[in-house]
N, C-alpha and C positions, 0 to 999 in steps of 0.2 A: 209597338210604338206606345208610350206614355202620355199622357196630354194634361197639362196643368192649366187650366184656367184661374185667371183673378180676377177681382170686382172692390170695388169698395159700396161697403152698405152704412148706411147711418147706425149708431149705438144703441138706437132705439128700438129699429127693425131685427136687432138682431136673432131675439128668441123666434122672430118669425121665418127668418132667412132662413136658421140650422135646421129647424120643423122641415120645412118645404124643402131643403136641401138633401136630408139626409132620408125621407120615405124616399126622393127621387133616387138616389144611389143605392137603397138599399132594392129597391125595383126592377133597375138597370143590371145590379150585380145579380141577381135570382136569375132575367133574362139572356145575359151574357155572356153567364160566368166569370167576370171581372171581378180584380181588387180596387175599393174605391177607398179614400179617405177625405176630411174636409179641415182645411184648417183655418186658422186664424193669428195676422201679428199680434201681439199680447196690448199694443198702444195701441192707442184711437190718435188722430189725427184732425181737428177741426170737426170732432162730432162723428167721424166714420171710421170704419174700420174696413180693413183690406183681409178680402177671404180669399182662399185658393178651395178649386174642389182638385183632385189627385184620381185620374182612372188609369191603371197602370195595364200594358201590355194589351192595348185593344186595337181592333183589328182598323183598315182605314176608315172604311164604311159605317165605323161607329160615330163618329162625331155628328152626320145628319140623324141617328140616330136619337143620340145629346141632346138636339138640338131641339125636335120633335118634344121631348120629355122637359128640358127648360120653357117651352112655349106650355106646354100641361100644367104646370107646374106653377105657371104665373110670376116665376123669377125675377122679372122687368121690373114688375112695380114696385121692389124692393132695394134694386140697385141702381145705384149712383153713376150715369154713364154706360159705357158698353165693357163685355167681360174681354176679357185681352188673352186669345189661347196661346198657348205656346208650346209643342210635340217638340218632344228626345227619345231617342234610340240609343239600345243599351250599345256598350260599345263595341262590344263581339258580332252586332249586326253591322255596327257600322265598315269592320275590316273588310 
């Protein structure tokens, strides 16, 4: 299973979000063995901008995981609102 989270963070927190985002994935992935990525739409919106973090093929029990590590991590006080998950399966598991 795949899990793509999004968030919107203000323009200003950004250098701080990607920091705090990207030691947590690269942490996650050494623990895991997962592939992580973090992305960003290229516009801001009213001052914010909208990130996805990208953990691909992890197992179910990881997202309490995640979550454990986003509370570490101090993530909250940087985004705007709640992050909104959303799991895909590739489709050869879904047959």
């Amino acid at each position: 299973m795949d899990l793509y989270i999004y968030y919107r963070v203000a323009v200003a927190d950004a250098t701080d979000l990607r920091a705090k985002v990207l030691t947590m994935q690269d942490n996650l992935a050494r623990l895991h063995g997962i592939q992580t990525a973090l992305k960003r739409r290229p516009e801001a919106q009213d001052g914010m901008h909208t990130w996805m973090e990208v953990y691909l093929d992890v197992a179910e029990e990881f997202a309490a995981e995640l979550e454990q590590a986003v509370q570490a991590s101090q993530l909250a006080a940087l985004i705007d609102g709640k992050r909104h998950t959303e799991h895909f399966l590739d489709l050869s598991l879904c047959a």
